[in-house]
N, C-alpha and C positions, 0 to 999 in steps of 0.2 A: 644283681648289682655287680658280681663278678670280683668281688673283694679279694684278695690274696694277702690273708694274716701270716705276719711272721712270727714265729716265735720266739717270745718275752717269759725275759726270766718269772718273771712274775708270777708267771700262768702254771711253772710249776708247783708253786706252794698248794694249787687248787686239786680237785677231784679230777678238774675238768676246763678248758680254755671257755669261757659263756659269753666271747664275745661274737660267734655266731647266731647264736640264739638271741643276743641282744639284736643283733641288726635285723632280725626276723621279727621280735618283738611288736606288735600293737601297739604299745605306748610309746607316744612321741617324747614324752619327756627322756625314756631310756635311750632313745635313738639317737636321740639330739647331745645327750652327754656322748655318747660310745662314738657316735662319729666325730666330734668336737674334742674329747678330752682322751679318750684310747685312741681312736686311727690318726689323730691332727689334720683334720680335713679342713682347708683353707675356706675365708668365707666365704668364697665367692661357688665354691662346689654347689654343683648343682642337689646334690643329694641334703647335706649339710640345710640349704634354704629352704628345699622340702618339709625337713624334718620343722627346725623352727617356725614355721608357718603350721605345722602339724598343730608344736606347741602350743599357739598362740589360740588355735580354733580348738581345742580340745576343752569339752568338758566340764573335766579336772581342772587346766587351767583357771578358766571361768569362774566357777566355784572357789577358789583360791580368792582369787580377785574381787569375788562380792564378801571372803567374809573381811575384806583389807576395812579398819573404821575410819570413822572422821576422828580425824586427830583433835579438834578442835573441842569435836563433842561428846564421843565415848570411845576416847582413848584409854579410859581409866579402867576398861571391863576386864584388862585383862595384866599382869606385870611380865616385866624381864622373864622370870625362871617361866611362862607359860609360850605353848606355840602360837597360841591366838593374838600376842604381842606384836605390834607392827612390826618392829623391823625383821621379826624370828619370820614374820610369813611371808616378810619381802626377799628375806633372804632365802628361804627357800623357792619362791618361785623366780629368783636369778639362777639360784642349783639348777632349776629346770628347763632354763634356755631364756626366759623372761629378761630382754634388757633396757638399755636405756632408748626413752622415745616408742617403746612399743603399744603402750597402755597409759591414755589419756587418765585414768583411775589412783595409776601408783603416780605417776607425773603430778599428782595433787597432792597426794600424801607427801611424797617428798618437798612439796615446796611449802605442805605447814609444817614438816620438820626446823626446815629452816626459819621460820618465823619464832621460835621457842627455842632463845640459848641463852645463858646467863652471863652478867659482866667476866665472867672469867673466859667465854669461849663454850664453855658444854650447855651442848645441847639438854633442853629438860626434855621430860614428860610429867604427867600430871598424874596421881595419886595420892595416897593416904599411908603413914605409917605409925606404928607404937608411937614416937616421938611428938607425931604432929596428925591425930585422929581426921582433922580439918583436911580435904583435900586440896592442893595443891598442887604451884609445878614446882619439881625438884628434878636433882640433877646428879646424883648415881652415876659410878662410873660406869655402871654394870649399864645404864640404861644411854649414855649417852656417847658410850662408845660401840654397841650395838648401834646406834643412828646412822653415826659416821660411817663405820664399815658400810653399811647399805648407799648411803650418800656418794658416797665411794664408787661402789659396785655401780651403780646406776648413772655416773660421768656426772656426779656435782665436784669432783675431787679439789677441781678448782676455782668451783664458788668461795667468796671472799671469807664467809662463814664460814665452810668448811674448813678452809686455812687456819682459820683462829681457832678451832676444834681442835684441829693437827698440833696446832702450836701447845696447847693447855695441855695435851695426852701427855707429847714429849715432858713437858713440866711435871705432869703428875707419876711421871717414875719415881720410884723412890730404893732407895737401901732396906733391902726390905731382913728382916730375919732369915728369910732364905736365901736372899738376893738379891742385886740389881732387878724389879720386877714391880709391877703395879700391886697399890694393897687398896682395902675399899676407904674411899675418902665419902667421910660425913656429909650428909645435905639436909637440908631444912631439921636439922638437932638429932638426925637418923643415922646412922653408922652399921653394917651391913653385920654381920655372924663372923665369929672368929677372935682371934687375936689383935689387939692396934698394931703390934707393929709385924703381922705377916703379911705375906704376899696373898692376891685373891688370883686362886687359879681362874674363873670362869672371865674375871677382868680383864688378868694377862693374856688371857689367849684372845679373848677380841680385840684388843690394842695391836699385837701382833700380829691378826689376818690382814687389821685393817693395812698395818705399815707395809705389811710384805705386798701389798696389793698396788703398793707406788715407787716407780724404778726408784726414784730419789732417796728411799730407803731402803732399798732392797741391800742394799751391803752396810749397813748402820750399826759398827760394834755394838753400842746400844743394846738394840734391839737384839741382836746374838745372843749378846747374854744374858738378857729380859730371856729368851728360846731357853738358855742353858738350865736358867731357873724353874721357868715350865716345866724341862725334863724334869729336874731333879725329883719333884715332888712323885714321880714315880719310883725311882731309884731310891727314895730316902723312904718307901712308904711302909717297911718292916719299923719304922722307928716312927715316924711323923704320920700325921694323916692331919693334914688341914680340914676344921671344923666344917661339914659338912660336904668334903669332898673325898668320899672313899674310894680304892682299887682295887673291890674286888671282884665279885661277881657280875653285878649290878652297871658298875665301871665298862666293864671288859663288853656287855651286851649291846650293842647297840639300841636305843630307842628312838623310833620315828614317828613323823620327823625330826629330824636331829637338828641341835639346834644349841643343846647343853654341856656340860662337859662331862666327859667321856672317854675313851678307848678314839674315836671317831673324831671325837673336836680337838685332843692332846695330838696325834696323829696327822690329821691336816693342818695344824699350825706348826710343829715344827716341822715336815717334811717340805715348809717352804722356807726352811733356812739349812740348808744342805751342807754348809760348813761344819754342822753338829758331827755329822758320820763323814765326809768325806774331805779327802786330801792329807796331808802329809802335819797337818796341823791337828786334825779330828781327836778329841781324848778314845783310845779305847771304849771305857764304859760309856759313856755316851752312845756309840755306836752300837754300842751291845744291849743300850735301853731300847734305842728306838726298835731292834730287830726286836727284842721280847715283845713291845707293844706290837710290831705287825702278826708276830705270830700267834698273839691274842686274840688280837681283828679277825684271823682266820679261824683260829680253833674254835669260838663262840659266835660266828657270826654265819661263819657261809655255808650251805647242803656241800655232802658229799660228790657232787655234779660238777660248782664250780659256781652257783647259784646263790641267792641269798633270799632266804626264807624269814620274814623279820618275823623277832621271836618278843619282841615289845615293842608298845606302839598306845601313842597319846589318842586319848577319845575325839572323839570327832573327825577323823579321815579315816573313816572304813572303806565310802566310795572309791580311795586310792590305793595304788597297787601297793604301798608303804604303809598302810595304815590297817593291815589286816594278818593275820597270822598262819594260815592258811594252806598259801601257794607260793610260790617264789616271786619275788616282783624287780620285776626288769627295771625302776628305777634304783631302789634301793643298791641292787646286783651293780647296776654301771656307776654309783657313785662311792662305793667301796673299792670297787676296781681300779675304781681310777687312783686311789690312794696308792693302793698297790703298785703300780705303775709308776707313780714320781718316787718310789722307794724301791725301785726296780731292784738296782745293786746290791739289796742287802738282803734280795730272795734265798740265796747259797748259808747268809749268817742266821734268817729267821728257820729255816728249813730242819736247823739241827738242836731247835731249843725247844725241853718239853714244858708245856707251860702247867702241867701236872706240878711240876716241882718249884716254881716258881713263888713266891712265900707275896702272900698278898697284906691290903693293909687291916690291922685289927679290924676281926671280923668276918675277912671273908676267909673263902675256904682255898681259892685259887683252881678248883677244879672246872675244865672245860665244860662247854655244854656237848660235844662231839663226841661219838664212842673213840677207845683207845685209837684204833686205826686208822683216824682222821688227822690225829692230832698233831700239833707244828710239823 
C-alpha cells in the first residue's frame, strides 16, 4: 500500500503506533475504520472502497444483519441496556463501515422505525414494564433517542419524522440537578432508575451523539452545556454516583460491543464538543477530566503493543474479533484509536496522570488493569 504514517501525538500514550498492523489486519471492519477515521482517506480512494465492499461481503457482517428483527414483530426480545436491541446493532454495524442504502434489510428496519412515534414526536418501541406488565409500545427516552441517532446515522436526518424527533429531544432538556442535561421522562406510568429530578447519563449521551451528528447543531450552546453536564458526573463522582451509573472499574473497562455508557460512550460524546478542552474559553478542570478519562481508556483497555485485547465482552459475538477475550482484535484496536485521535492534543495532558491515584466512584477501587509500567 506504500502508506507513509506520520506521527500523532496520540500514538505516544501507546506501547506501540498499531496503525500498521491495522492496515495489514484481515478484518475489513478494522480496515475500513483505520483508513476512513485514522488516515482520512477520501471516499472516492481506491483502497477505502475496497475496504467497504470487504465490509459489506464479510461474514461477520452478514451475521450482524440476520440477527437485525422485525420491528413489527419481535422487537420486544430484546430492550435498550441489551446489544441485541435494534438500534444498539444498527449502530454498531455503521461503527463498521455499514451505511446508508447499503443493505436492503436495515432499509426496512429503519422505515418501521419510522412508522412508531407518538403525538409528541418520539419515537416508540414496544415492550413490557413493572408499571404496565401488558406489552406495548412506549416511548423512553433512552429508547427513542437511540432510534434517531441511527435514523440519523443512516441519511433519514431529514425525513419529516425525524424532524419532529429533533424537535421533542430539544424540548425534553431540562434543568436537571446536575444541569442543563436530559433526565429520564415517564412513558406508559414507567419512569426509568434514579432520581426525578436528575440527569440520565446513558440519555444525555445519545441526545448529544445524536445532535453533534447534524452541522445545525454542531455549535448549539445548549448542547455544550448538556456536554459540560455529561462531564461533570465524572468529576463529581468522589461525591455523586448517579443510580446505576458507576466510575469505577467496570466504567473505565471497555465492554463489547459497546453500546452502553462507559469510559468509551462518555469519551466519544464529549470529544465531539471540543470547546470542553480547547481555546481560550475551555474551564481548566474540564480539560483535565477529559485527559483523566483518556488516560483511563489507555490504562485499562489497550496491550502493552499498542493493541487492544478486549477484556469484557456481551455473549453472543464470540465469532467477532470484539467479542472474544483472547487475542487483540483489529476492530475493537481502530475504534478506540480513533478516540484517541479526535483527542489528539491532550496526549502531553493525559501522559502525566496516574490513574492509580485517581479516586473513583463509591465502590470502586480506581486501580488499572495494566501493570505499573503501562500506566497513563
Amino acid at each position: 500500500m506504500g502508506t507513509q504514517l506520520r506521527r500523532e501525538g496520540w500514538t505516544t500514550l501507546l506501547g506501540g503506533d498499531p496503525r500498521e498492523w491495522l492496515l495489514a489486519c484481515d478484518e475489513p471492519a478494522a480496515r475500513w475504520v483505520t483508513l476512513a477515521k485514522l488516515l482520512d482517506r477520501r471516499a472516492d480512494d481506491p483502497d477505502l472502497i475496497a475496504a467497504h465492499a470487504g465490509v459489506l461481503a464479510d461474514p461477520g457482517t452478514r451475521a450482524l444483519i440476520e440477527k437485525l428483527p422485525d420491528w413489527e414483530v419481535d422487537n420486544h426480545l430484546s430492550g435498550h441496556a441489551s446489544p441485541g436491541f435494534a438500534p444498539n446493532l444498527l449502530n454498531l454495524l455503521a461503527d463498521m463501515g455499514v451505511g446508508a442504502g447499503d443493505e436492503a434489510r436495515v432499509e426496512c428496519l429503519l422505515d418501521s422505525f419510522l412508522d412508531h412515534q407518538d403525538p409528541s414526536g418520539r419515537f416508540t418501541s414496544f415492550g413490557s414494564s413493572r408499571a404496565s406488565p401488558t406489552p406495548g409500545w412506549g416511548s423512553l427516552l433512552c429508547d427513542t433517542h437511540a432510534i434517531t441517532e441511527v435514523l440519523v446515522r443512516f441519511g433519514r436526518a431529514h425525513h419529516p419524522a425525524v424532524a419532529q424527533a429533533l424537535k421533542q429531544m430539544a424540548a425534553d432538556r431540562a434543568d436537571t440537578v446536575q444541569g442543563p442535561a436530559w433526565p429520564c421522562v415517564p412513558a406508559s406510568g414507567f419512569r426509568g432508575p434514579g432520581r426525578k429530578g436528575d440527569f440520565c447519563p446513558q440519555v444525555t449521551l445519545e441526545a448529544l451523539r445524536t445532535l453533534a451528528r447534524l452541522p445545525e447543531h454542531q455549535g448549539s450552546e445548549q448542547a455544550f452545556e448538556a456536554a459540560r453536564t455529561a462531564l461533570r458526573a465524572w468529576t463529581a463522582r468522589s461525591d455523586e454516583k448517579p443510580y446505576l451509573f458507576g466510575h469505577g472499574a467496570r466504567f473505565k473497562t471497555v465492554k463489547w460491543p459497546t453500546f452502553w455508557y462507559d469510559v468509551h460512550w462518555l469519551l466519544d460524546t464529549v470529544s465531539r464538543y471540543p470547546r470542553l478542552w480547547q481555546g481560550t474559553d475551555a474551564d481548566p478542570a474540564d480539560r483535565r477530566a477529559v485527559a483523566e478519562l483518556v488516560a483511563c481508556l489507555v490504562a485499562y483497555n489497550f496491550d502493552p503493543d499498542g493493541t487492544v485485547t478486549p477484556r469484557s465482552c456481551y455473549q453472543g459475538f464470540a465469532d467477532h474479533s470484539f467479542g472474544q477475550k483472547k487475542r487483540p482484535s483489529g476492530f475493537a484496536t481502530a475504534r478506540l484509536a480513533v478516540l484517541l485521535r479526535r483527542l489528539d492534543d491532550l496526549a502531553d495532558d493525559a501522559r502525566v496522570i496516574d490513574v492509580a491515584r485517581l479516586p473513583s466512584s463509591k465502590g470502586g477501587t480506581g486501580q488499572p488493569v495494566l501493570p505499573k509500567h503501562h500506566r497513563g
